[in-house]
N, C-alpha and C positions, 0 to 999 in steps of 0.2 A: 504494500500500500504506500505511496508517495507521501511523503514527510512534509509535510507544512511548514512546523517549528518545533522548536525544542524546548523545555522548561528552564526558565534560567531564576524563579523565585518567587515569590509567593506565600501562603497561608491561608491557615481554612480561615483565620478572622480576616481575611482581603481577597483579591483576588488573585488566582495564580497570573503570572507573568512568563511569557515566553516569546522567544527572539525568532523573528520571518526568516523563512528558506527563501521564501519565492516570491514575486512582487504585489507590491500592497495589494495591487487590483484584483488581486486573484482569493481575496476573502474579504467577505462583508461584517459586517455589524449584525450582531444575531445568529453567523454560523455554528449550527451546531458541530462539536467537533469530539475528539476522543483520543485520551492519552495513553496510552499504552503504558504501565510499569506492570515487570513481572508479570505474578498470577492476578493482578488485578488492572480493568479500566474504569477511569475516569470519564466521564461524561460534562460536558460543559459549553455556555453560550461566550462567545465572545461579545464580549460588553463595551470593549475600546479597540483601536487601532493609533498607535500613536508612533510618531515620528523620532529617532534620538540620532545622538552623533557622539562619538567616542571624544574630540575636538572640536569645538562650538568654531572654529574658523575654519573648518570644510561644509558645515550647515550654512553658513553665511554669504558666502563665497560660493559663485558658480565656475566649478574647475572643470568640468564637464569639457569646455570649449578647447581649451587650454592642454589638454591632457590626451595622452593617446587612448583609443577605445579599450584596452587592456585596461592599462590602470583605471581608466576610469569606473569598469563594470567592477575590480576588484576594491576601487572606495567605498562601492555603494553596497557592497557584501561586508565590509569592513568595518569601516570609517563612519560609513552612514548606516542606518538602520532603522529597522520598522518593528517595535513589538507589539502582541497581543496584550488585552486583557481577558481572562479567562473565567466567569464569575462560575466554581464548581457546583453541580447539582447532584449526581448521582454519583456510584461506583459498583461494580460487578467484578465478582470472582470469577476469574475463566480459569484456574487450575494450575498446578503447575507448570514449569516448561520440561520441564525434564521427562523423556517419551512415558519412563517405567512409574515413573511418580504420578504422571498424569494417567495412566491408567487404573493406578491402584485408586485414586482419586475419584474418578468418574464410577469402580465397584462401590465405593462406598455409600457415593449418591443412591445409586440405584437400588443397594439393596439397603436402603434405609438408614444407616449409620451417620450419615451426614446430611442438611436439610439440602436440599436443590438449590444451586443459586440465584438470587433475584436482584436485582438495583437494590440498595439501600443509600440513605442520606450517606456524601460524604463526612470520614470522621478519619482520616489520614492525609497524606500528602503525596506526591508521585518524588521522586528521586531528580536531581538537577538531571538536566538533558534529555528527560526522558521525551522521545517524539511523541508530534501533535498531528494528527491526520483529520481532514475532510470525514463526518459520519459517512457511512456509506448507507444503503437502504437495508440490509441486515441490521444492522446498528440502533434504526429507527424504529424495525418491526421489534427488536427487541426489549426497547424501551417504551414504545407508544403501541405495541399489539401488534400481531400476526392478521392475516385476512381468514380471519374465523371469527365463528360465533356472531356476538354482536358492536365486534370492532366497525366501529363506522371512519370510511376518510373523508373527512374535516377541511385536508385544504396537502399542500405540497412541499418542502422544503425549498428557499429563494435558488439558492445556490447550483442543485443539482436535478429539483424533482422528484425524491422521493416521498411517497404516499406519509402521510401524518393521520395515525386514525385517533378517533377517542373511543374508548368501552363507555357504549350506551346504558349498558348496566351500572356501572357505577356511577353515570351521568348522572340519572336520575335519583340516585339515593341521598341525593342531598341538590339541595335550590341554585338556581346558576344564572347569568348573568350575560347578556350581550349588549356591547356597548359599542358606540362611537358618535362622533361629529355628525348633523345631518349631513347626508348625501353620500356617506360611506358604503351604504350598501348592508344595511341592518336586518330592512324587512326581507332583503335576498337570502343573505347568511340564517335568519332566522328560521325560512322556508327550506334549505335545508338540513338541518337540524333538527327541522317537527318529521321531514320526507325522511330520514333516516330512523325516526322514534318509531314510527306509522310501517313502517318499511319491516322493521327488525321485530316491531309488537310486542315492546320491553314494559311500553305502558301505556294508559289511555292519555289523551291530551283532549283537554281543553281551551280554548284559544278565546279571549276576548278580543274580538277582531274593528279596534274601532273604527277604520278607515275602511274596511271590506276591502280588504287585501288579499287575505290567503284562501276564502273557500275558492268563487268561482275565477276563471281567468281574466287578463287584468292588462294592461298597457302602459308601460314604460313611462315614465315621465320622460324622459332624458332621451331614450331614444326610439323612441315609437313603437319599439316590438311588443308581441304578444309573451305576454307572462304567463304559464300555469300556473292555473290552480290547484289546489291541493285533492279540489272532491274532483278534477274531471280525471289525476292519476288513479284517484283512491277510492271509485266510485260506490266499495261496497263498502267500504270503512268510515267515510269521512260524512259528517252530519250537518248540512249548513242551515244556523239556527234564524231567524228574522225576528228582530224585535218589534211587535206589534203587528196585531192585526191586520193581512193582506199587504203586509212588508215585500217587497222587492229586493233583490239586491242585484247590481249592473243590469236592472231588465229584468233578472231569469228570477223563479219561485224557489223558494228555502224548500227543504223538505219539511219542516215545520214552522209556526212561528210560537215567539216566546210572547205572554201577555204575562203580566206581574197581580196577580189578585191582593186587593185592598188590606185582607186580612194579611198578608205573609210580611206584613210590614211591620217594622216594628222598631220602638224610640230607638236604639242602639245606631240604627239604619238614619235615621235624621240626625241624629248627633253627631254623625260619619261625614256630615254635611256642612257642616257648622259654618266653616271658613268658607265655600260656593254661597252658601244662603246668606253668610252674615248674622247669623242668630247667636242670642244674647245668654247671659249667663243665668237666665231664669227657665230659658229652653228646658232644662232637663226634670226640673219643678213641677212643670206647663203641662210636659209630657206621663212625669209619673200620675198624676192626676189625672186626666184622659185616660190612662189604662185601668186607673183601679175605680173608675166609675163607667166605662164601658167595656174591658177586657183586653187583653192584648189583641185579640184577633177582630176586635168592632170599632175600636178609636177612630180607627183612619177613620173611615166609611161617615162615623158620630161627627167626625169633627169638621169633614169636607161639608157634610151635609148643611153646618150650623151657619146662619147668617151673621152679618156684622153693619154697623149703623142703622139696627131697627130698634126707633121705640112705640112705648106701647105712652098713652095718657091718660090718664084717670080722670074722672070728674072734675074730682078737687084742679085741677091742670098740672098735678106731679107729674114728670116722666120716668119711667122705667125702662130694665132692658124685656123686647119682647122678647116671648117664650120660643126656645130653638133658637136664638139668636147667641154670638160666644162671650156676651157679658152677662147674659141670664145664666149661663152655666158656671162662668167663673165665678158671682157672688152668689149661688148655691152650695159652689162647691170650697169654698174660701179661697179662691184663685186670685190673682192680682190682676185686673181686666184690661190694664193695655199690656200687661206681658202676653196673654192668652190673644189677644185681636192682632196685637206685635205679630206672633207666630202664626197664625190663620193666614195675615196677610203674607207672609214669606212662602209659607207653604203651598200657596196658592202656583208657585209653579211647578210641584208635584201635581198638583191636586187637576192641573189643566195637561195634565201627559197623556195623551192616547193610549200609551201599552198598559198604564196602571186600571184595573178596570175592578167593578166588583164580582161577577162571575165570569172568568175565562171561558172560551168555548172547551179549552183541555187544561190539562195542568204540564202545563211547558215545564216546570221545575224534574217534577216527576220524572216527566219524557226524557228529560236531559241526563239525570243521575242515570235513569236505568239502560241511558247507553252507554254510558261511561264505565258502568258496573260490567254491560255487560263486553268490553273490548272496545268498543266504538271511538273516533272522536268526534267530537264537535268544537262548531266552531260557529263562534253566536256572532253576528256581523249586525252594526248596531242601525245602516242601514240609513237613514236620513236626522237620525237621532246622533247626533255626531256632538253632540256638545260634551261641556266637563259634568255638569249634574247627569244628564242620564248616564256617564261612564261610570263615576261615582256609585250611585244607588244601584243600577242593576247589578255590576261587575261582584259588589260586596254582597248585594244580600243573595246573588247568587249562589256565592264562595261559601258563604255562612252557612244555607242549605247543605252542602255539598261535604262541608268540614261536619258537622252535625253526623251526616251518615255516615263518612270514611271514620271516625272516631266511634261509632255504634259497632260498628262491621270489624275491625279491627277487637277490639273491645269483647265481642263475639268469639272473633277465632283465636283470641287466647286465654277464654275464661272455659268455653266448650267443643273447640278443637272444632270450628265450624270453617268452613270455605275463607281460604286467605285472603283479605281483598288486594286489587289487581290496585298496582304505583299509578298513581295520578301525577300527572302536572299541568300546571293550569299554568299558559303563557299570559303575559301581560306587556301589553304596549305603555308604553306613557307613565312608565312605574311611577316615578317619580309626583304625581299625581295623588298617588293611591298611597304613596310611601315615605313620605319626606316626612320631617319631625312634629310636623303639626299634626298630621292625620295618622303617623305610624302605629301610637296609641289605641286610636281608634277601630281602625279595619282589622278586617279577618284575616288579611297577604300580610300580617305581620307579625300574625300569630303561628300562618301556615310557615314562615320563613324561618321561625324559631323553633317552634316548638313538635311540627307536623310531620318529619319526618319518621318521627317513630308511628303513624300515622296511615305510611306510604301516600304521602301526599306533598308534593314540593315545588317551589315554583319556577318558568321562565323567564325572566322579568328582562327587557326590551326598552333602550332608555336612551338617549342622548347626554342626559346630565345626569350623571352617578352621583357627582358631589350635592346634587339635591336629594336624595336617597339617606334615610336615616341609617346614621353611620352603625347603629346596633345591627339593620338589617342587610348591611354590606357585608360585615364580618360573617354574618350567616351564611353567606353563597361559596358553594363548594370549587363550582366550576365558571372561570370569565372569560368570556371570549370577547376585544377587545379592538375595532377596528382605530383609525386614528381619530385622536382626540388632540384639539388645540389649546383647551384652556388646563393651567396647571392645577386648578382644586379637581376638575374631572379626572387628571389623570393620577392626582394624588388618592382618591378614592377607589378607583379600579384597582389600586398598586397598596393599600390595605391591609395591614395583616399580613406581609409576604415577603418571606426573607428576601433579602438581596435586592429589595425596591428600588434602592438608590441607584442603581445598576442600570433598573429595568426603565428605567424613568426616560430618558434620553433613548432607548427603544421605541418605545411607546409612542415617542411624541413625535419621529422622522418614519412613521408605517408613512406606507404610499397610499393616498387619500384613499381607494378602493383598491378592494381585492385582497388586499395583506393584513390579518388581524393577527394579533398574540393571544397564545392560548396560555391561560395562566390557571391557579387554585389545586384545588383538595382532587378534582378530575381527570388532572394530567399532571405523570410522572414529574414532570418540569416544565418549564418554561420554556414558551418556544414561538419565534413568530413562519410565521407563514402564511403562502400564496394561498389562499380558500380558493375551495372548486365554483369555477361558472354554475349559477342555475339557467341551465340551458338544455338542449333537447339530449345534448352527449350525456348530460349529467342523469338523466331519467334511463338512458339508452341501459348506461352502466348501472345504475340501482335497479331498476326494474327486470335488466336484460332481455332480450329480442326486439323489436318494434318499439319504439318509443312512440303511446300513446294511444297502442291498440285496445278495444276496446273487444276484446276476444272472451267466447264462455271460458278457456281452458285459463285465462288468466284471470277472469272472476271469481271461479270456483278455487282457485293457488290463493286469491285475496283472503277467501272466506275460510282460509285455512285447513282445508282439505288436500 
């Protein structure tokens, strides 16, 4: 294997250091690379490239002109010079060298006496000189997964091309994160990530889709082509929901639509609202009063119903509030009557929503879990209701439903050994919305991002601005995939909780506006940027295999898992 560099110093509290063979141009910033000492290798990102000279007056001075072509290529090997910085990630035992040693070595593996080797944190050092080589694609499948099981590829290495996979399985067992700058290419990367989920059927997904993006097919902003959608690859998996009655989405009819019935509403779901609505610190007063004089499940319904500026007059010419009106209720029920008319009038732009209805034609909640439950995904497209309160209200009290059951079901199969529930992850666009430190409190995505895992329930969360993301629920995300980001509290928060940040900082911040994300966290071995795959027809060609986009029995009935 062709020698790069050589280690000339370093430590595990810095980064190793080592002196270029061959010319700068020929390694980037971010190559993954691999040091060879003895029975063990090194794994590590180059974090620098920096320039040195043995004599500060051959760096200053262009002798190049001056000099004959001999000496001149022997200053630049000499005199002048290019070192890495090395920031160390893993290390792996490959055994002895010695042929007899390395034999008795590999019986031991095998018949049990020695554990198999695997990457572990680096906790040594390599020896001065020891060569620095280019990963090769062996190297990569070794540390990022083999093409089995449910290794999905992610994206490619800058340098050479080799596949970069992630294990979908352990994707999922904990909340994860994709980030970048608009125009990066989010909702692309995103799409595939859910087509890999959907693909491999590690877990069910559900997608709050606020733009109506990912069910049906869709159009380029940027350059006019035809995007697929998720339900035309996925036609017996994928579920596209409509919110409100006789909902459209691009034209074409959901398979279902979601209506929100009056009763499933409940205070926790307005208080979720606080900062959209502007409501006041008596709200929650206002609220418990309404429930314990009409029920959790009648409020709404009691309260939508109640007028406001009616009075009644008496003889005498006193006036009162009239009856059904929300000052007659508040000074029956000891209320403070402009807190109670305050909040009527706020609520008044729930209260004027089309999907919130009092009897549904079905119960879209239902619909929704028991496709989930039963493998399905869905994907709720909000459809002309595109503002921040309906993302708000439906997204949560959807989640909240949905955490309710997975925490039953669960709860179930380890108290009576009953049917395991199937990993859920529910994507989220606009996290930051749902998740910043005002609202993190409040919502249900905050609860599932902490505490839901043991649950099997964990989220996608899809974001432009991390550094608006409450920093409890940063820390929570296992796995971050990270297109470029320009501003530095965005990329201070992607970079989190993660050794060697300081390293990764100046990675992060020179990705190529699309196409190049860093895959970072708890999901993958290491840290590593790379070229993400096109979502493109090749990219279906290759996941799906034969015809991209055939719409064939023998591949419906492969869908339906037979």
């Amino acid at each position: 294997m062709n020698q790069l560099a050589y280690i000339i110093g370093g430590g595990l509290k810095e980064n190793f250091r080592a002196r270029l063979n061959v010319s700068p141009q020929e390694v980037q910033e971010g190559a993954f690379v691999v040091i060879e000492s003895g029975e063990w290798l090194f794994y590590g990102l180059v974090t620098d490239i920096q320039l040195g000279a043995t004599d500060p007056r051959f760096a200053d001075e262009q002798t190049e002109d001056r000099l004959p072509p001999v000496l001149a290529r022997a200053l630049h090997g000499q005199t002048l010079y290019t070192n890495l910085e090395i920031l160390p990630a893993l290390m792996l035992e490959r055994g002895p060298q010695e042929e007899a040693a390395f034999a008795r070595w590999l019986d031991e593996i095998e018949s049990g006496l020695r554990e198999k080797p695997r990457p572990m944190p680096v906790k040594t050092v390599p020896p001065h000189h020891a060569p620095v080589r280019l990963a090769t694609e062996g190297d990569i499948a070794e540390i990022f997964g083999k093409a089995e099981k449910s290794n999905f590829v992610i994206g490619h290495t800058r340098e050479q091309g080799h596949p970069v996979r992630v294990n979908l399985e352990k994707f999922v067992q904990r909340s994860a994160g994709i980030f970048g700058a608009t125009g990066t290419g989010k909702s692309f990367l995103t799409r595939l990530v859910l087509a890999g989920l959907m693909k491999h059927n590690v877990a069910s997904v559900l997608v709050f889709d606020m733009h109506n993006e990912y069910g049906f097919d869709d159009t380029a902003s940027d350059t006019g082509a035809r995007v697929v959608g998720l339900r035309t690859k996925f036609r017996s998996k994928v579920r596209v929901v409509g919110l409100g009655a006789g909902a459209t989405i691009r034209g074409q009819v959901p398979d279902f639509n979601l209506e929100i019935p009056m009763s499933a509403i409940r205070p926790a779901d307005i208080e979720m609202l606080t900062r959209e609505l502007n409501l006041k610190e008596t709200t929650p007063t206002t609220l418990e009063a309404l429930v314990h004089t009409f029920g959790a499940q009648g409020w709404f319904k009691a309260f939508k119903e109640m007028t406001t500026e009616v009075w009644t007059e008496e003889e005498t010419g006193k006036k009162f509030p009239a009856p059904g009106s929300v000052a007659a209720w508040a000074n029956k029920h000891g209320v403070n009557v402009m807190a109670a008319e305050g909040l009527h009038s706020k609520l008044r732009r729930l209260f004027n929503k089309p999907y919130i209805v009092e009897n549904p034609a079905s119960d879209g909640i239902a619909e929704v879990i028991k496709a989930l439950e039963a493998g399905q995904h869905v994907i709720l497209s909000f459809g002309k209701h595109e503002s921040d309160l309906d993302y708000l209200l439906v997204s949560n009290l959807l989640t909240r439903h949905i955490r309710e059951r997975w925490e039953q079901t669960t709860n179930r199969f380890r108290t009576h050994g009953e049917q395991e529930p199937r990993p859920l992850v529910i994507a989220v666009e606009e996290a930051h919305k749902l998740l910043n430190r005002e609202m993190a409190a409040q919502t249900t995505f905050s609860t599932i991002a902490r505490e839901l895992r043991k649950y099997y329930v964990t989220l996608l969360i899809i974001d432009q601005r991390p550094s608006q993301i409450y920093d409890e629920v940063m820390s929570q995300l296992g796995t971050r995939i990270s297109g470029w980001l320009g501003d530095e509290d965005d990329i201070r928060a992607v970079l989190s909780g993660l050794a060697g940040r300081d390293a990764l900082r100046g990675m992060l911040a020179r990705l190529q506006p699309k196409e190049e994300v860093l895959l970072l966290g708890w999901g993958v071995p290491m840290p590593l940027p790379v070229r993400s795959r096109r979502y493109d027809d090749a990219f279906w060609k290759e996941l799906l295999g034969g015809k991209s986009g055939g719409d064939t029995v023998g591949k419906t009935i492969k869908e339906l898992g037979f």
